[in-house]
DSSP file (Angstrom, degrees, kcal/mol; ACC not computed):
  #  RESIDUE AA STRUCTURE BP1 BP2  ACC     N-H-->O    O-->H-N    N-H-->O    O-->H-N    TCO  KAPPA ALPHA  PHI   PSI    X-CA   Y-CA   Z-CA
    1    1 A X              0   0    0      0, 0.0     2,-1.2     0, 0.0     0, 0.0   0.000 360.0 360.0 360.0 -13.7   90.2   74.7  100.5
    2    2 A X        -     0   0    0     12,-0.0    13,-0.5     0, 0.0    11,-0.1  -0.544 360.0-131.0 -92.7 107.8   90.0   78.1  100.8
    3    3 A X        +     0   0    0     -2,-1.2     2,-0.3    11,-0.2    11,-0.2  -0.235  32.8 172.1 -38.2 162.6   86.7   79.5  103.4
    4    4 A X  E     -A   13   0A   0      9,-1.1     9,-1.4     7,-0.1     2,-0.4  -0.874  28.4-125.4-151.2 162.9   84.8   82.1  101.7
    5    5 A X  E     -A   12   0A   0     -2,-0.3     7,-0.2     7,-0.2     6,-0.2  -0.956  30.7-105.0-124.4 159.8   81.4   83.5  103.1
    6    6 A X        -     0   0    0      5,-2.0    17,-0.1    -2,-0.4    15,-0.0  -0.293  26.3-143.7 -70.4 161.5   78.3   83.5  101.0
    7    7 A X  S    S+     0   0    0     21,-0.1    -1,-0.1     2,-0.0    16,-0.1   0.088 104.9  37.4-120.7 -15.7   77.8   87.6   99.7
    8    8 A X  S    S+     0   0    0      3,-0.1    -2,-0.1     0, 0.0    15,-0.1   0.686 131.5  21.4-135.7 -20.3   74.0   87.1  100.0
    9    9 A X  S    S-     0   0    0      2,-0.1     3,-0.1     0, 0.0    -2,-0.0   0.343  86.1-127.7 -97.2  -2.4   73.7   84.5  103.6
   10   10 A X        +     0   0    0      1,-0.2     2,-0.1    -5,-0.1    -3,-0.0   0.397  59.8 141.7  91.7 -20.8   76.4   85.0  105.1
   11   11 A X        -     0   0    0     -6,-0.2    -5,-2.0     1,-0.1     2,-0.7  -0.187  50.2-122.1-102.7 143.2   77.2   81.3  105.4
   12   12 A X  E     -A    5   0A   0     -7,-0.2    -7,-0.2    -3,-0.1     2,-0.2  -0.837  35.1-174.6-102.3 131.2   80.8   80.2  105.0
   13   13 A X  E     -A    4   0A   0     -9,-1.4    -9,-1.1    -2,-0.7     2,-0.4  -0.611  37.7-103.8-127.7 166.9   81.7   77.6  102.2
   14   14 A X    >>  -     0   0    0    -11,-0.2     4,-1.0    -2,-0.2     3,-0.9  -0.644  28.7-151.0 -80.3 124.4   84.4   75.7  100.8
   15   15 A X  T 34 S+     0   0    0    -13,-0.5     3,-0.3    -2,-0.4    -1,-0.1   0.920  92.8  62.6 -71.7 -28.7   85.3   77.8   97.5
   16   16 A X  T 34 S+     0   0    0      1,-0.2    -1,-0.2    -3,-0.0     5,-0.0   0.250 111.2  37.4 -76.2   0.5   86.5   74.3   95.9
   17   17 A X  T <4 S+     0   0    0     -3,-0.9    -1,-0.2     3,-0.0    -2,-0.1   0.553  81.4 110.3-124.3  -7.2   83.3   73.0   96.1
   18   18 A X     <  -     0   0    0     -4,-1.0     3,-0.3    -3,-0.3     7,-0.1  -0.216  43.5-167.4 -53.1 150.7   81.2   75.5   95.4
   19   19 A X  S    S+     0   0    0      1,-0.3     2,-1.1     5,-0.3    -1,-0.2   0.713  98.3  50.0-104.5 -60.2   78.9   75.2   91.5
   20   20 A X  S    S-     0   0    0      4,-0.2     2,-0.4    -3,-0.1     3,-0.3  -0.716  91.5-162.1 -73.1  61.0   78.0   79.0   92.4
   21   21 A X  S    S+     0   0    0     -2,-1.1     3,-0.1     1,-0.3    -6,-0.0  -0.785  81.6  28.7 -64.6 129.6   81.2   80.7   93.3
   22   22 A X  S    S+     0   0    0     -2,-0.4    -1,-0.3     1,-0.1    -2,-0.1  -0.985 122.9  58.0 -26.1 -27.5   80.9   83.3   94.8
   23   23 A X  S    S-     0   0    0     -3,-0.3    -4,-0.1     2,-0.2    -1,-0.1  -0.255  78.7-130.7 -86.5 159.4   77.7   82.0   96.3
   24   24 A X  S    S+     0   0    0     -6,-0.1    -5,-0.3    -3,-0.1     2,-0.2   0.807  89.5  27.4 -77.2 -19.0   77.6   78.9   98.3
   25   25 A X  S    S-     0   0    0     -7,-0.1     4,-0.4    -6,-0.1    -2,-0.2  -0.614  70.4-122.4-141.9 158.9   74.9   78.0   96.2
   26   26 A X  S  > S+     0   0    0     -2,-0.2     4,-1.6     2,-0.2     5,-0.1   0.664 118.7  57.8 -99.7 -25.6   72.7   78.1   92.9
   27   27 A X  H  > S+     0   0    0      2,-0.2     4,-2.5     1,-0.1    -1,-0.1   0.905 109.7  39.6 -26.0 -65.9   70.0   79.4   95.4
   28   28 A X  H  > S+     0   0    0      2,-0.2     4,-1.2     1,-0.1    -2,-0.2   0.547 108.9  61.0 -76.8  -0.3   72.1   82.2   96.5
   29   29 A X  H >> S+     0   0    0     -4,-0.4     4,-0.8     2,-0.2     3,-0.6   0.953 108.6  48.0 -81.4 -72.5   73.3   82.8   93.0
   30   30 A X  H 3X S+     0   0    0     -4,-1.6     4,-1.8     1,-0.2     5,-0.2   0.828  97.9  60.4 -10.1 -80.7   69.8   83.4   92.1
   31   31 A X  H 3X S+     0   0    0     -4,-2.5     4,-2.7     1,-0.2    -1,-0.2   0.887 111.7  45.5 -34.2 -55.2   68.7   85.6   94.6
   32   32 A X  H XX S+     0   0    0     -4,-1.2     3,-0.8    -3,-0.6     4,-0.7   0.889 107.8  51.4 -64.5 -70.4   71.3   87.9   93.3
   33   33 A X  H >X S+     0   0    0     -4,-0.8     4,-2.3     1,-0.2     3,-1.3   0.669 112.0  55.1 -27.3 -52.4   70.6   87.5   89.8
   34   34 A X  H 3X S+     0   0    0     -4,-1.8     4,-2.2     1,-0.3     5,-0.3   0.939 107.2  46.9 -32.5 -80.7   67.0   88.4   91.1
   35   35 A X  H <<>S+     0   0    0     -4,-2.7     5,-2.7    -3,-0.8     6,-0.4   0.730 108.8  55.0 -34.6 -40.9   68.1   91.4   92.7
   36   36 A X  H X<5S+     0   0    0     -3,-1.3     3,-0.7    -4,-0.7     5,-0.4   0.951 111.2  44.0 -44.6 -64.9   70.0   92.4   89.5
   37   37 A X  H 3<5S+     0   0    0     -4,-2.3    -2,-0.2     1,-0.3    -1,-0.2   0.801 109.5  56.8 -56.5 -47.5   66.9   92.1   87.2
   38   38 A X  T 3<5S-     0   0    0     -4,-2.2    -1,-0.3    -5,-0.2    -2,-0.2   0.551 112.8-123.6 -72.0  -3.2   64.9   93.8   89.6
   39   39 A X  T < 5 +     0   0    0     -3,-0.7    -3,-0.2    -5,-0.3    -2,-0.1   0.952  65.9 138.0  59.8  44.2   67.4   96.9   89.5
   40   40 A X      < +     0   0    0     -5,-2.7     2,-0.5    -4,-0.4    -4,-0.2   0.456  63.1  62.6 -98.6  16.5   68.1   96.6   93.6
   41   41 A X  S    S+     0   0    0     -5,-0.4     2,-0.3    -6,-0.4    -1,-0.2  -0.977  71.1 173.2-137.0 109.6   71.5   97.2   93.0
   42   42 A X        -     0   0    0     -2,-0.5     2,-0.4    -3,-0.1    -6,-0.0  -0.939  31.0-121.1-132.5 158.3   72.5  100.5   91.4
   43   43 A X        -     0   0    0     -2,-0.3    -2,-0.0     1,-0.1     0, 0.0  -0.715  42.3-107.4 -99.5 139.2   76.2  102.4   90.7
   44   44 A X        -     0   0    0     -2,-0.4     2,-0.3     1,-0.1    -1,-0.1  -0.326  41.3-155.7 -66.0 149.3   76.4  105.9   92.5
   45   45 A X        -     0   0    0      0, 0.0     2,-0.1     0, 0.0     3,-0.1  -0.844  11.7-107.2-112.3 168.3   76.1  108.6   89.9
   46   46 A X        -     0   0    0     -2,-0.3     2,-0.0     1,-0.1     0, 0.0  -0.615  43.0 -95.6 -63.4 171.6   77.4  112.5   89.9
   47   47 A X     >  -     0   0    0     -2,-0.1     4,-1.8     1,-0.0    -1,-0.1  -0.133  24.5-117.4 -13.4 148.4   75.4  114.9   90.2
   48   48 A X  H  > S+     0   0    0      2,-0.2     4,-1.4     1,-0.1    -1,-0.0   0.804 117.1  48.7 -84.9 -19.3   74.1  116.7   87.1
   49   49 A X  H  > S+     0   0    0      2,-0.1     4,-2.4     3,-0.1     5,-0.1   0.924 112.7  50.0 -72.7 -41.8   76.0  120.4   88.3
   50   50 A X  H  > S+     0   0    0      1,-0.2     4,-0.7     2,-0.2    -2,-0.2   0.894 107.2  54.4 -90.5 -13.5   79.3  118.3   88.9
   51   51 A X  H >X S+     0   0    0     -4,-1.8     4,-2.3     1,-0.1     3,-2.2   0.995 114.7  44.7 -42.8 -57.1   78.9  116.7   85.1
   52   52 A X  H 3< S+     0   0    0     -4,-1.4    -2,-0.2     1,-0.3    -1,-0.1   0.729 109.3  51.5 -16.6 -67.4   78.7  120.3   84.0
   53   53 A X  H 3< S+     0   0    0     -4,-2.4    -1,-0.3     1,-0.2    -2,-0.1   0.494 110.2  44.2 -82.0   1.4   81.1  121.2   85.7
   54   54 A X  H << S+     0   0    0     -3,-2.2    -2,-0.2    -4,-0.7    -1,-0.2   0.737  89.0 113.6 -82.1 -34.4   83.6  118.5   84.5
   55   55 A X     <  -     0   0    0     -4,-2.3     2,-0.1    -5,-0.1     3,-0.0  -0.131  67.8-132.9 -48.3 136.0   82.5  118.9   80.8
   56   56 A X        -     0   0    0      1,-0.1     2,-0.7     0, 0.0    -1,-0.1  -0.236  38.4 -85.4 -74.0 166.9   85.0  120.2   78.8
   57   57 A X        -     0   0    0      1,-0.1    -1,-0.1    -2,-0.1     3,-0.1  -0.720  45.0-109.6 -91.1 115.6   83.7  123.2   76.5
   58   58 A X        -     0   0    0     -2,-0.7    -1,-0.1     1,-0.1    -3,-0.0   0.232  50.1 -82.6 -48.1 153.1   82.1  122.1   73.2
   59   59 A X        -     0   0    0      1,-0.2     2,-0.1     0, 0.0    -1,-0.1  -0.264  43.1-114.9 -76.6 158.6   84.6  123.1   69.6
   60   60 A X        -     0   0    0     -3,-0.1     2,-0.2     2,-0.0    -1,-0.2  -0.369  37.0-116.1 -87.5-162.5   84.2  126.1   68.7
   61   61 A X    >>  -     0   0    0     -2,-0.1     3,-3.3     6,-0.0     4,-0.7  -0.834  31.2 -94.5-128.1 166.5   82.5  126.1   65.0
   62   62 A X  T 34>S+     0   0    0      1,-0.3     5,-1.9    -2,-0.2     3,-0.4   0.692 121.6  62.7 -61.9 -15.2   84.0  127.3   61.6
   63   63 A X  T 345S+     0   0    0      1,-0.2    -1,-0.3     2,-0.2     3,-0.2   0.784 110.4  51.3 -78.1 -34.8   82.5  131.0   61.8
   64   64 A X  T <45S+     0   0    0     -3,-3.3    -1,-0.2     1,-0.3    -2,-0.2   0.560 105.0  44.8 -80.5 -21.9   84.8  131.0   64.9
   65   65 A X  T  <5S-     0   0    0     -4,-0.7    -1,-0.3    -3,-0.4    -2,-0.2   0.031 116.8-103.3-101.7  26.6   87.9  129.9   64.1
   66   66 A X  T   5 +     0   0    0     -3,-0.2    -3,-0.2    -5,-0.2     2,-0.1   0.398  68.5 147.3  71.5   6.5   88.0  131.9   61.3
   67   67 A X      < -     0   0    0     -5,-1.9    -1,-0.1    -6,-0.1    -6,-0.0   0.006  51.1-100.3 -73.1 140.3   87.5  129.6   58.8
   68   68 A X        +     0   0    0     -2,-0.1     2,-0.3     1,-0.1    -1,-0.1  -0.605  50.0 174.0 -61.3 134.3   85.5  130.2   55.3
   69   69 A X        -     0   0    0      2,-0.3    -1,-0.1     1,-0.1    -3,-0.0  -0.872  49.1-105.3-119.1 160.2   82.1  129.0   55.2
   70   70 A X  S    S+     0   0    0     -2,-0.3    -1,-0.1     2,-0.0    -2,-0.0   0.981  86.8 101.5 -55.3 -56.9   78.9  128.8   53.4
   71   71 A X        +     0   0    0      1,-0.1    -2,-0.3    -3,-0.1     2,-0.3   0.046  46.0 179.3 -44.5 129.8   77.3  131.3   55.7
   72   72 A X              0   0    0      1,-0.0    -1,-0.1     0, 0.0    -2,-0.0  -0.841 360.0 360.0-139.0 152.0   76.8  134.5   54.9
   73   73 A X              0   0    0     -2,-0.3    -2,-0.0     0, 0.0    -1,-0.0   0.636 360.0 360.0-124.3 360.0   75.3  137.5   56.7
C-alpha cells in the first residue's frame, strides 16, 4: 500500500507488489546490478595526506622501549 518511486526510472509503485523492491521491477533491478558490476557506483574516499594524517604513529620497537634484544651493535 505504501507509493515508493523506482531509484533507477523514477516511476512510482506499489511496494506490496513489487518482486524487485526497491525497484518497480526485475528490469530496473538489473540495470542497477549492471551498474554495480560495471563499477558506476563508487564510495567517496579520503585523501591519501588526510589518511596520514589520521594514522596513528606505528609501536615503537624493542630497541626503543628499552627492552633486551638480540641486537647488538
Amino acid at each position: 500500500m505504501a507509493a515508493l518511486v523506482c531509484p533507477i526510472c523514477g516511476a512510482q509503485f506499489d511496494a506490496d507488489r513489487s518482486p524487485a523492491m526497491p525497484f518497480c521491477s526485475p528490469r530496473c533491478r538489473n540495470i542497477d546490478l549492471g551498474r554495480w558490476l560495471d563499477e558506476k557506483y563508487t564510495v567517496p574516499a579520503l585523501s591519501a595526506a588526510t589518511d596520514e594524517a589520521d594514522a596513528s604513529p606505528p609501536p615503537p620497537n624493542a630497541t626503543e622501549r628499552g627492552e633486551k634484544g638480540d641486537i647488538t651493535d
